[in-house]
N, C-alpha and C positions, 0 to 999 in steps of 0.2 A: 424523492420527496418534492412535492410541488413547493413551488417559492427559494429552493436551496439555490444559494448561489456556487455559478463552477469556475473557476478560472482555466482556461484551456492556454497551454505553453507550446507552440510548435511553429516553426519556422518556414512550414508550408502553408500558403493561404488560402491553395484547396484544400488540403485536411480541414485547417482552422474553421472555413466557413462550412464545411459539410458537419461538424462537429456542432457550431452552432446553430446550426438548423434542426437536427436531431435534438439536441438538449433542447431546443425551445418546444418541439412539437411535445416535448413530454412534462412540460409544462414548468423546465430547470431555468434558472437565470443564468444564461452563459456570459463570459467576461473572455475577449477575443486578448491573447497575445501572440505576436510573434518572434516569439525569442529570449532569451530569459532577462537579456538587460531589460528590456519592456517586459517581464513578469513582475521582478524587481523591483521596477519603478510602480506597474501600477501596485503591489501590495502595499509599498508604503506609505498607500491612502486607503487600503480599503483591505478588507480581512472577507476573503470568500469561504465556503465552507468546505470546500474540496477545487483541489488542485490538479490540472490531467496536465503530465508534463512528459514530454517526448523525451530522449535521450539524444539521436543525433540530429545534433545542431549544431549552428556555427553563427557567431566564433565562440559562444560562451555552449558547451555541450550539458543535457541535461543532470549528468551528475555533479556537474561544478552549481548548475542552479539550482539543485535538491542541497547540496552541502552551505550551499550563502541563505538558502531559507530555513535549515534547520539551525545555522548556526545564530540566528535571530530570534531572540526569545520573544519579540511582541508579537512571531509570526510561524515560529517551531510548531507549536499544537497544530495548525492545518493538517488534516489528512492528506495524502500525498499519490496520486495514482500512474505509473509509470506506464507508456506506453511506447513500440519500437518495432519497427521492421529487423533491427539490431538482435543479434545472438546474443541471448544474456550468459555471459562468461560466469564460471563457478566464484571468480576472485569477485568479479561486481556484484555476485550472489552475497558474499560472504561479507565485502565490504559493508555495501547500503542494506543489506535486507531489516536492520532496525531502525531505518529513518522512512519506508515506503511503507504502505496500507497494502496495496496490490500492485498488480504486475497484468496488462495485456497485448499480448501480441499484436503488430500487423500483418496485412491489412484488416481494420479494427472493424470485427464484427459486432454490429449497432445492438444486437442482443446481449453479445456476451460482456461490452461497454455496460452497458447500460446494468446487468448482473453483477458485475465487479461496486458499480456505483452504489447499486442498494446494497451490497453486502460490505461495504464500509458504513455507510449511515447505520442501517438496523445494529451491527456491530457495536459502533460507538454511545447507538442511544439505549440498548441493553447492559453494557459496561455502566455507564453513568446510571443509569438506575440500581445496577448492583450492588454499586458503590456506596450510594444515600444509602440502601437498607443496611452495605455491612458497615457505616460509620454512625446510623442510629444505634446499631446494637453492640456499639464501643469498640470494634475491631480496630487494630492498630492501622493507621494510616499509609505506613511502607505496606505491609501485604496488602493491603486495598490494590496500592499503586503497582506492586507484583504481579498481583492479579489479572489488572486493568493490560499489565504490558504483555503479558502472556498469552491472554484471549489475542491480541493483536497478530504477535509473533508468530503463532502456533498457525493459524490461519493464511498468513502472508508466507511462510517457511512452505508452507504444503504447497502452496503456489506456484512458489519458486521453484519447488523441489518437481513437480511438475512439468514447469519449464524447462527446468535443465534435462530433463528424461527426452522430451521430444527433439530438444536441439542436438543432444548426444547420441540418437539416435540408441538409445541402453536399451528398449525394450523390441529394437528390431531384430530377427533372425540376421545372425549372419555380419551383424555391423560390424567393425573394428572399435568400442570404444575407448581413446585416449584412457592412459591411466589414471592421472589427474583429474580426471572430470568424474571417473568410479569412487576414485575418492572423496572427491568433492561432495558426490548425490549420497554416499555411505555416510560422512560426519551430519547433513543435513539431516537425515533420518534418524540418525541417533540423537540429533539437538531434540526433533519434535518430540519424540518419545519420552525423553529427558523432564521436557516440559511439561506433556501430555499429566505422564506421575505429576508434579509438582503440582499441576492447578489441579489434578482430581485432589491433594491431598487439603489446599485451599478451599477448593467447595464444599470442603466435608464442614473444614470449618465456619464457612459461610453458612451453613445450612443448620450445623447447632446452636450459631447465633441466632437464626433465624426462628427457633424452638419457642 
């Protein structure tokens, strides 16, 4: 969306500047940091609408700055987009996957960047619309907010659950994959599915309110 502001978190200054060159040509308001004490520092004057935050860094690494901005309630709601040359581990799966929107790989394909970006916006501005109509037509507030976290999860889980298939190499002939990590992609798949029932069983109700 033109005019959205991004704040970009990375400790490399050619990443950072090749990122804000990209986000301007598409017409984003990019917000340059390098590092998360300076992400930190600028949020606490300004509230962007999306966050591209790297993982390894130093000295503060990006899931220590994803846990100090979620643990900040004037600055929690930010969408959150994780990006890493880094193996995303099943445990970092499981830890952060309900504080992140997305997840992309490097080196950062400018299209598939740029895809991850709209499908958090459109995401979030379809949520909030669904919301208004299920809170005109009286629906309790928690399920709204169920709802709201579930489109999220469900989306970001399949991501994830993605990611860990190509870093474990599960879908190659022949790999050896770790058992831990079979386990790890097996609960993943059974969380979305979990959830998958839950919000079909929400839209039904969304939809006779909507009668």
């Amino acid at each position: 969306m033109a005019d959205d502001t991004i704040l970009i978190v990375d400790d490399s200054p050619y990443i950072v500047d090749g990122l804000v060159a990209l986000l301007k040509r598409k017409g984003f308001k990019p917000l340059a940091s390098h590092g998360g004490d300076e992400a930190l520092a600028l949020l606490a004057t300004t509230k962007p609408d999306l966050i591209l935050l790297d993982i390894m860094m130093e000295p503060m690494d990006g899931w220590e700055t994803l846990e100090r901005i979620k643990a900040n309630p004037a600055i929690s709601s930010i969408p959150v987009l994780m990006f890493s040359a880094k193996k995303i581990t099943p445990e970092e799966a499981q830890e952060h996957r309900l504080n992140i929107d997305d997840f992309v790989s490097k080196p950062v394909n400018p299209a598939q960047l740029l895809d991850a970006i709209a499908r958090i916006f459109e995401r979030r501005k379809n949520v909030s619309m669904e919301a208004v109509v299920a809170r005109d037509a009286g629906l309790d507030p928690a399920l709204i907010e169920e709802y709201s976290q579930l489109r999220r999860s469900i989306e970001v889980d399949a991501n994830l659950l993605a990611v860990l298939k190509r870093s474990s190499a599960v879908n190659r002939p022949g790999s050896a994959v770790p058992e831990e990590d079979l386990a790890a992609i097996a609960r993943l798949e059974e969380k979305i599915k979990t959830d998958e029932i839950r919000l079909k069983e929400i839209n039904e109700k969304f939809t006779r309110a909507g009668e």
